[in-house]
C-alpha positions, 0 to 999 in steps of 0.5 A, spaced: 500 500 500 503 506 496 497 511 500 491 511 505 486 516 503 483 519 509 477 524 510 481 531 509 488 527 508 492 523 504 497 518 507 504 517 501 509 513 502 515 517 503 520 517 495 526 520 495 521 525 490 518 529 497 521 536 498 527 535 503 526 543 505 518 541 507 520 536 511 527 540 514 522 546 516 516 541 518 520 537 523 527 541 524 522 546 529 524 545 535 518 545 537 516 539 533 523 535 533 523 536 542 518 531 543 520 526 538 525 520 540 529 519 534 529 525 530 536 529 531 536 536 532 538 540 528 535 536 522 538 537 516 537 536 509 542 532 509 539 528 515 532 528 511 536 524 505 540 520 510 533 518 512 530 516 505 535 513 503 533 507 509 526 507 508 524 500 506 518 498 501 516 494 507 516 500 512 509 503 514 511 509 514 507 515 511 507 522 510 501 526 511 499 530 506 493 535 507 491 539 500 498 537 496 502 540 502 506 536 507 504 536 514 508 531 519 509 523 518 505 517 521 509 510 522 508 503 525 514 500 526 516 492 529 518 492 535 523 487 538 518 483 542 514 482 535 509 488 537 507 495 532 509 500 536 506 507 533 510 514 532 507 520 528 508 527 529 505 534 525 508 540 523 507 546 528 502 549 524 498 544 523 497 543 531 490 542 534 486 541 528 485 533 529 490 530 523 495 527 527 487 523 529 486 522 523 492 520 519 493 515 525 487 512 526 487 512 517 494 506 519 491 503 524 485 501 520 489 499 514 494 494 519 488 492 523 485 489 516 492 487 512 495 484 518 495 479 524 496 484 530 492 483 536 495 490 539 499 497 538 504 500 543 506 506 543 509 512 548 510 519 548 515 524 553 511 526 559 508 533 558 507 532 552 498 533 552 498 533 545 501 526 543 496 524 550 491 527 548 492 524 540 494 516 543 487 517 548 483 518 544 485 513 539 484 508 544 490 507 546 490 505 555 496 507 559 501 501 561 506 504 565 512 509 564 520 508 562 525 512 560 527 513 552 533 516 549 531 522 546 536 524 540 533 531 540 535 533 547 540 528 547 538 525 553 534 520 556 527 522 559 521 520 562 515 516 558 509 514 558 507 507 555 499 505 552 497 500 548 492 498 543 489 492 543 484 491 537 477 490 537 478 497 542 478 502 536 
């Protein structure tokens, strides 16, 4: 699956076609890349390019489009023990408007169809609402807490733990 169509967004396979400047100027703001674990700050063009030259046909990595414009990213990734774990993040200004919802909720529903996974973990940095919030209202229950190296702040910081077990959403 090359795309996943939402209400008001479009989930694309990330190519190395996208504008490298959009996702420097989305996700090199501060503001973005500080709650995010593997996200270098600052982020370059370089690091962009770096970025799509690993992604793999396999990956379920999307880039959110709204009107033709990139607005952040979405992911499932396969964890170690063999669970999804979700990770999104949305351009600054594009905050508060439900995508990062939506574009997940997008995934999951195409996972939950196409796959055979009985759950999704995700975590998000503590003093985050914004992620809260989004994971919350996707069904996501809290598990616990942990702690996660954050490449941005080059340290280590507390986290929340939920998980999504399908049949929930």
């Amino acid at each position: 699956m090359n795309q996943i169509k939402t209400k008001r967004l479009v989930l694309k396979k990330p190519t190395k076609k996208i504008n490298k400047k959009s996702i420097v100027f989305q996700i090199g703001d501060w503001e973005v890349a500080k709650w995010l674990s593997d996200v270098p700050y600052p982020y370059t063009e370089q690091k962009a390019e770096e970025w799509l030259n690993n992604i793999n046909d396999d990956d379920l990595l999307f880039s959110i489009f709204r009107n033709n414009s990139l607005i952040g990213g979405v992911g499932l990734s396969l964890e170690e023990d063999d669970n999804l774990d979700l990770g999104f993040w949305i351009g600054r200004d594009h905050w508060g408007k439900g995508y990062a919802t939506e574009a997940a909720m997008g995934l999951i529903q195409y996972a939950k169809k196409e796959f055979n996974f009985k759950q999704i973990k995700a975590c998000y940095i503590k003093g985050n609402a914004g992620s809260s919030n989004v994971l919350r209202k996707l069904g996501f229950e809290e598990i616990g807490e942990c702690e996660e190296y954050f490449l941005s702040r080059k340290k280590t910081m507390p986290c929340i733990k939920l998980l999504l077990k399908f049949g929930l959403v």
